[in-house]
C-alpha positions in Angstrom: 7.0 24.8 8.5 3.9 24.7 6.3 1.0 22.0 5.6 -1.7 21.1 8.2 0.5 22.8 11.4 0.9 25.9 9.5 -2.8 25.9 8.5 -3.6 25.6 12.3 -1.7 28.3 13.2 -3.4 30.9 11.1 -7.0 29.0 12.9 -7.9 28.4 9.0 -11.0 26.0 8.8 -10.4 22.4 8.7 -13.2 19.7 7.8 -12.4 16.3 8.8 -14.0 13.1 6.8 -15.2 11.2 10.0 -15.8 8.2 7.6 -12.5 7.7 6.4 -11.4 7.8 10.5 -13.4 5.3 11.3 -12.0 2.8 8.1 -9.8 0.1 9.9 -7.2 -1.6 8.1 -5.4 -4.7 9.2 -1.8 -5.1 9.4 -0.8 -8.3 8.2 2.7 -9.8 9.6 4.8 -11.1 6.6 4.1 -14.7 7.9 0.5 -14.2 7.5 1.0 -12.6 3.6 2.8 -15.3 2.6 0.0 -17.7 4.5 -2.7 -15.9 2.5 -0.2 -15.7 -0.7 -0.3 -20.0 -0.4 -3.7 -20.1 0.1 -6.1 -17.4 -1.8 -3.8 -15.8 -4.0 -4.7 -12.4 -3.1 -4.0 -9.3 -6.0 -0.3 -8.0 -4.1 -0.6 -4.0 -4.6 2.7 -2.3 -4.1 2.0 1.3 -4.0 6.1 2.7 -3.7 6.5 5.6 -6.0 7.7 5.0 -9.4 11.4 7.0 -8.2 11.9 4.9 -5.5 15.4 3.9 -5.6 16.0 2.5 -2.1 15.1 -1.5 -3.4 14.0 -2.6 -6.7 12.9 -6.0 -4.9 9.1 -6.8 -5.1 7.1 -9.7 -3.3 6.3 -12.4 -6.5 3.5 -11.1 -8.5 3.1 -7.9 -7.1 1.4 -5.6 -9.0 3.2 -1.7 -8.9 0.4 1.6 -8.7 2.0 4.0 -7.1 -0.5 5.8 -4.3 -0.1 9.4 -6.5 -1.5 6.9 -9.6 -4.1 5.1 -7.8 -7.5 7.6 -7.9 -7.2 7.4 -12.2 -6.1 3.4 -11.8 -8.0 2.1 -9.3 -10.2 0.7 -11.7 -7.7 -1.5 -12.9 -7.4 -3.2 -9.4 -10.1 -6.6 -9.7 -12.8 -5.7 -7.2 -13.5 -9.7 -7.4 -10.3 -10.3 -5.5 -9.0 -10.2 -1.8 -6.0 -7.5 -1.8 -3.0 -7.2 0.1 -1.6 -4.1 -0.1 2.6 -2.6 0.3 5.4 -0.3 0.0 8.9 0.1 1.6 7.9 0.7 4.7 4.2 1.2 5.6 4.2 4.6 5.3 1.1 4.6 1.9 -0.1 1.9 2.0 -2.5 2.2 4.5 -3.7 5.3 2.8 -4.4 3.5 -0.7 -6.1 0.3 1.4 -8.6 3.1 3.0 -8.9 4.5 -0.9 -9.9 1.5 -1.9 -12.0 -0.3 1.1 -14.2 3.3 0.5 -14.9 2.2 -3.0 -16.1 -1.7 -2.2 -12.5 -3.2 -2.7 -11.6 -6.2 -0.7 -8.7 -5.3 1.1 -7.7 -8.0 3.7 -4.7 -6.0 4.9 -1.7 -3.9 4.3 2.0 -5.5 5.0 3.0 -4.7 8.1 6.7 -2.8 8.2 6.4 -3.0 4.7 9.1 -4.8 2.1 11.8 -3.2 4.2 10.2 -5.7 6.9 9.6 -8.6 4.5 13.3 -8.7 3.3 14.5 -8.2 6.7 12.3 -11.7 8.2 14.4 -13.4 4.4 10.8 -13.5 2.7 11.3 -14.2 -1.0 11.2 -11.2 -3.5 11.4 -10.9 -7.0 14.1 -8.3 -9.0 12.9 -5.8 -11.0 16.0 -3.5 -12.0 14.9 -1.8 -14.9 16.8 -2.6 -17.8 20.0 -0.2 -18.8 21.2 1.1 -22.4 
């Protein structure tokens, strides 16, 4: 078992960061990335971990942290733009857009379903195989 259900058993002290609970991210369909994409040319976040073999597609532009990364790169993300954030399938993202939104970043959203649901709904995407001896 382990983690948080394991530390519940055992009645071990748990502290809850009622701030971060009450941080509400929007979920952004693809249609309304690629509407914001046209028209403000937001800074595209992709937060997948750097082994992630599943897909090597990316949404144009998109910029690759992964969330394990982003506490000692966050810096690196322009505070003076809006930010769309994404992985495969929703499952960080929203973690890394509540990082960030705590710190003063400008997150409009995170992609809703993720790139799994971008490439599904024949959104464009860009290849990034990495390159083989």
């Amino acid at each position: 078992m382990g983690g948080i259900p394991e530390w519940r058993k055992f009645s071990y002290p748990m502290e809850f960061d009622v701030e971060w609970q009450q941080i509400k991210v929007k979920k952004m369909t693809p249609e309304q990335v690629k509407e914001s994409i046209e028209k403000a040319n937001p800074f595209i976040l992709d937060v997948r971990p750097l082994n992630f073999q599943r897909d090597t597609s990316f949404i144009h532009g998109a910029h690759l942290c992964p969330l394990v990364y982003l506490s000692d790169k966050y810096d690196e993300v322009p505070k003076v733009r809006e930010i769309i954030i994404t992985d495969w399938a929703m499952k960080q993202s929203p973690v890394a857009a509540k990082y960030l939104i705590k710190r003063g970043y400008r997150v409009i959203g995170v992609l809703k379903g993720g790139l799994e649901r971008w490439k599904a709904e024949l959104y464009p995407v860009e290849d990034r195989t990495p390159m083989k001896d």
